[in-house]
DRENDRENLO-311839 format. One line per field, with one value per atom (N, C-alpha, C): chain; x negated, y negated, z. Coordinates in steps of 0.001 Angstrom, whole numbers, padded with zeros to 6 digits, always signed. Layout:
DRENDRENLO-311839
ch = A ...
xx = X ...
yy = Y ...
zz = Z ...
end
This chain:
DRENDRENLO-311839
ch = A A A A A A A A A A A A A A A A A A A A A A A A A A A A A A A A A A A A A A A A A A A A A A A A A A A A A A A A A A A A A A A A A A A A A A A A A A A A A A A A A A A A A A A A A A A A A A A A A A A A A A A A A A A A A A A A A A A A A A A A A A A A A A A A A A A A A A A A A A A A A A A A A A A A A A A A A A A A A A A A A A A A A A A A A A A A A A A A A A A A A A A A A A A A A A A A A A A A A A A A A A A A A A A A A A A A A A A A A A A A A A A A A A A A A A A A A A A A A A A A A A A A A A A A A A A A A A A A A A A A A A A A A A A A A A A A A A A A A A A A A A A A A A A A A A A A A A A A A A A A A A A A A A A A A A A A A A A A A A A A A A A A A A A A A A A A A A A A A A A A A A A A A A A A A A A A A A A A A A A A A A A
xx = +138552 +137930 +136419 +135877 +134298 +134054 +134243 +134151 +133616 +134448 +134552 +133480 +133459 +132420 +130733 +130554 +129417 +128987 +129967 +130169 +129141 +129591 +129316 +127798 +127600 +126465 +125060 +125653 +125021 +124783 +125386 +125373 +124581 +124586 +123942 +122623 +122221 +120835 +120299 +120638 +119843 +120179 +120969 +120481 +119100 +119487 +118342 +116929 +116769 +115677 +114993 +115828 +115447 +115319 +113579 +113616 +112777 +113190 +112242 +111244 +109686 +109023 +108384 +108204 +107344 +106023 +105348 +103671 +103270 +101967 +100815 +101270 +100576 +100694 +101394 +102769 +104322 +104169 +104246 +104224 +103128 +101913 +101455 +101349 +101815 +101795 +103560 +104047 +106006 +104727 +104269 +103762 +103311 +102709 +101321 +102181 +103419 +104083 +105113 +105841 +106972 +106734 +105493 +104975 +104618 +104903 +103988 +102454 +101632 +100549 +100128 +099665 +099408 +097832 +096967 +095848 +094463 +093262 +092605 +091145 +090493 +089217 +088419 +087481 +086282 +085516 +084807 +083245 +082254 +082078 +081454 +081422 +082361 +082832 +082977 +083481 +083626 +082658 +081044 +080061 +079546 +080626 +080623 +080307 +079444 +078846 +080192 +081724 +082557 +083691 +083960 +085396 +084694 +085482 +085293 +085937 +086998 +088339 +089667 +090200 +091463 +092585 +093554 +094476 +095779 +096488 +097830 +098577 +099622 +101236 +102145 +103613 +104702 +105501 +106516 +107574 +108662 +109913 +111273 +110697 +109486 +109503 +108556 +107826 +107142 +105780 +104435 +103831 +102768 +101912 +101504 +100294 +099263 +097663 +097107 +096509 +096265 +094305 +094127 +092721 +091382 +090793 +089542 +088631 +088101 +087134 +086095 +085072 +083430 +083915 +083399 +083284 +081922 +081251 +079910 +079062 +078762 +077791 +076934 +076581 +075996 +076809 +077677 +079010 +079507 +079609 +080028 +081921 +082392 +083624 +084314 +085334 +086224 +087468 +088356 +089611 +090313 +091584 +092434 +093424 +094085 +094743 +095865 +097062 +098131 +098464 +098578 +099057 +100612 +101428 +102605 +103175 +103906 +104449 +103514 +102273 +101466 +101994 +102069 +102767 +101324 +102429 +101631 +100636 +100170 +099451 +098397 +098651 +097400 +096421 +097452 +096835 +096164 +096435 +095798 +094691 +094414 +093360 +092226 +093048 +091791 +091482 +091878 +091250 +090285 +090744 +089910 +089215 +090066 +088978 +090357 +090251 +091235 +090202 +091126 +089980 +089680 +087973 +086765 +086968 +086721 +087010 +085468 +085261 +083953 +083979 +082831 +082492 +082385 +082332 +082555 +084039 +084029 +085428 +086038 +084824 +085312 +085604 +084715 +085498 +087115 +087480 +088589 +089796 +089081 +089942 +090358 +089531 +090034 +090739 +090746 +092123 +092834 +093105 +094590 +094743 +094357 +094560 +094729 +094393 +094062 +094928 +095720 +096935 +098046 +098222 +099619 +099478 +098753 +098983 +100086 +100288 +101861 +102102 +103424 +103787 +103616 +102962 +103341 +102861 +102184 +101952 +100900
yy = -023235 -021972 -022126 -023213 -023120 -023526 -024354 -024733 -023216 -022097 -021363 -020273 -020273 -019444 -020122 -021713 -021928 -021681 -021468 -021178 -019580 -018742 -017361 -017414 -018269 -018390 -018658 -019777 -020600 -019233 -018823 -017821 -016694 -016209 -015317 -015577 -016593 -017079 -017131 -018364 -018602 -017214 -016422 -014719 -014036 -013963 -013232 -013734 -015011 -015578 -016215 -016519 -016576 -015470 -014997 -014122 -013963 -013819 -013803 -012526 -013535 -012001 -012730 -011258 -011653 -012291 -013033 -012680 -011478 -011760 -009755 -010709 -011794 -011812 -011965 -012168 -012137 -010320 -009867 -008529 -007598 -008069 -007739 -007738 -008599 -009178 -008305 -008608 -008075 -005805 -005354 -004075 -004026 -004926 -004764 -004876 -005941 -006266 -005210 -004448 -003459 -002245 -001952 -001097 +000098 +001677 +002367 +002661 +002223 +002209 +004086 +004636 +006138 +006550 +005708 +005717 +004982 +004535 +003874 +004232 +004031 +004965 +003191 +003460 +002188 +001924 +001253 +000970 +001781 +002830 +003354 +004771 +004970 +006300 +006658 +005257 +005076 +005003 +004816 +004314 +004163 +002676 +002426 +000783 +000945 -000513 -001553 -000910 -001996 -001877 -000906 -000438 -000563 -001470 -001938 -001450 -001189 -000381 -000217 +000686 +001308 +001872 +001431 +001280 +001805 +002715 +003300 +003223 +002370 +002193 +003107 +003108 +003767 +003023 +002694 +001708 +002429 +002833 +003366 +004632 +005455 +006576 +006529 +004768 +005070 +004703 +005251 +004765 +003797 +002988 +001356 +001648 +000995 +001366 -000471 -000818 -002020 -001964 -002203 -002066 -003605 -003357 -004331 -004022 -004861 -004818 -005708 -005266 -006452 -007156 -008330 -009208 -008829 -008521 -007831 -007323 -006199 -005006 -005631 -006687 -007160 -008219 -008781 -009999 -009028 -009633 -009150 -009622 -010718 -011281 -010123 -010226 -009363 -010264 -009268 -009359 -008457 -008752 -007694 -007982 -006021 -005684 -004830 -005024 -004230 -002809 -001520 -000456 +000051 +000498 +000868 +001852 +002623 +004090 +004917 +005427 +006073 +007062 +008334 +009886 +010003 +010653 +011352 +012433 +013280 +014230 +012871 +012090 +011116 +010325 +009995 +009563 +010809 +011668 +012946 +013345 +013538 +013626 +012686 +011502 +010419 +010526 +010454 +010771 +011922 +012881 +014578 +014820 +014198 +015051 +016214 +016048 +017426 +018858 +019797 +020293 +020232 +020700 +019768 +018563 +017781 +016357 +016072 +014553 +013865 +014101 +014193 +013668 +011802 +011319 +009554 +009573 +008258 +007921 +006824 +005737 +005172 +005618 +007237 +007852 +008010 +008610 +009270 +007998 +006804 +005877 +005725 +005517 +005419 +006937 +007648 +009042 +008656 +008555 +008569 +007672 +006358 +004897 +003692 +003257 +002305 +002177 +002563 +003091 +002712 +002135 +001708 +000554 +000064 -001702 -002317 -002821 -003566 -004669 -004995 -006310 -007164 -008018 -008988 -010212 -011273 -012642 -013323
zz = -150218 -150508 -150652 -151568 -151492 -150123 -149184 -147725 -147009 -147570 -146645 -147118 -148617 -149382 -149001 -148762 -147900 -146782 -146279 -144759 -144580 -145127 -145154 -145491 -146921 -147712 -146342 -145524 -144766 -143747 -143094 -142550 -142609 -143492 -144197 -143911 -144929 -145184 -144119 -143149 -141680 -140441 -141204 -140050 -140520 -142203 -143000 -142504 -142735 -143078 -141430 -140546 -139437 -138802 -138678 -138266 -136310 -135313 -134032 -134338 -134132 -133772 -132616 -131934 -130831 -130653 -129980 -129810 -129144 -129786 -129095 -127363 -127616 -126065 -125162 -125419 -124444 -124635 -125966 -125569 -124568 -124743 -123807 -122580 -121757 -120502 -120398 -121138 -120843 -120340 -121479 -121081 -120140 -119227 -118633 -117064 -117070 -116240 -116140 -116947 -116763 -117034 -117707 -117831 -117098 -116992 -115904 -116411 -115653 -116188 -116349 -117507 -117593 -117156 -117685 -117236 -118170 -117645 -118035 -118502 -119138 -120080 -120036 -119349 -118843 -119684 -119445 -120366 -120153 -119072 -118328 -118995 -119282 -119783 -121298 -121930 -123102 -123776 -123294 -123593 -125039 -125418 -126294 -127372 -127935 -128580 -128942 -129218 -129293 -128648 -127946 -126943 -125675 -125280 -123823 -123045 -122764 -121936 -122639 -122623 -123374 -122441 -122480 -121311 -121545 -121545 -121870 -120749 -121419 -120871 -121153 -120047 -120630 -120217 -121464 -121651 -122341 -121505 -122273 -122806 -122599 -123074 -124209 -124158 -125470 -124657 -125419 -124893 -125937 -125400 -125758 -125025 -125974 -125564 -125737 -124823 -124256 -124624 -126044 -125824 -125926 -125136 -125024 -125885 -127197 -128319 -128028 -127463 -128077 -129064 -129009 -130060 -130643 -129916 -130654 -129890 -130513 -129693 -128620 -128767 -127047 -126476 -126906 -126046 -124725 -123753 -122880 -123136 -124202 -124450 -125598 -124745 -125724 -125733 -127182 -127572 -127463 -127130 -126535 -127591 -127618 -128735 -128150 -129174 -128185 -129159 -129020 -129788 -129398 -130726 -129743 -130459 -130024 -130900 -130662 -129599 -129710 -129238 -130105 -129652 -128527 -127873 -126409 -126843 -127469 -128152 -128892 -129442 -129588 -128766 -127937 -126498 -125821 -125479 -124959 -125471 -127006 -127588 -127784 -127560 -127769 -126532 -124956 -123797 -123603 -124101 -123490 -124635 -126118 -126894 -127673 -128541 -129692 -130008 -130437 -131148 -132400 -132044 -133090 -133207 -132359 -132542 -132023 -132653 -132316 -130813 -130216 -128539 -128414 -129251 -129906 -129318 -128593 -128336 -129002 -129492 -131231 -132573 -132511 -133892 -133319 -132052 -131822 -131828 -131111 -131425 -132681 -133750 -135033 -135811 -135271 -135230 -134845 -134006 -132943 -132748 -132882 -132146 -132912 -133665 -134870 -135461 -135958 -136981 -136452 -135260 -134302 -134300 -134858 -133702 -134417 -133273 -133478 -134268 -134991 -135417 -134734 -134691 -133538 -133870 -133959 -134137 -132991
end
């Protein structure tokens, strides 16, 4: 009987406690690769001291924002960041603009965008 009461114990523990998480970057590349791409907001457009390009995916119905950050207002090197759960009405607004919303597409990022990023490692 205790044989079998460890058994469970053992069980238990190494489901609980072993846990898989993904990396940003298997997840990113898995988005970027299966992903339908929705559409892309440049440097050009974005004209912005730390958003470099901002990139929305659709995956299973959800969509995932793929964004490029300056490392600093004059680095041409960035870090890439993955967003996910982004309701479609957030994505829309941070592209065109909500109403009364900044004409800033870093204020709007930090509305609609910032607030998702994913678990990931």
């Amino acid at each position: 009987m205790r044989k079998i009461v460890m058994s469970i114990m053992f069980f238990l523990f190494s489901t609980n406690s072993y846990c898989q998480e993904v990396s940003c970057t298997d997840l990113l590349n898995f988005i970027i690769q299966n992903g339908y791409l929705k559409s892309t907001v440049g440097s050009y457009t974005l004209d912005s001291s730390w958003l470099y390009k901002v990139t929305a995916y659709e995956y299973e119905y959800k969509t995932y924002v793929i964004a490029e950050i300056k490392k600093s207002e004059y680095s041409y090197q960035t870090s890439t960041y993955i967003f996910c759960g982004i309701p479609n009405m957030n994505w829309s607004n941070f592209q065109y603009g909500g109403y009364s919303d900044s004409n800033s597409y870093g204020e709007r990022f930090h509305k609609y965008i910032i607030n998702y990023k994913c678990i990931c490692e």
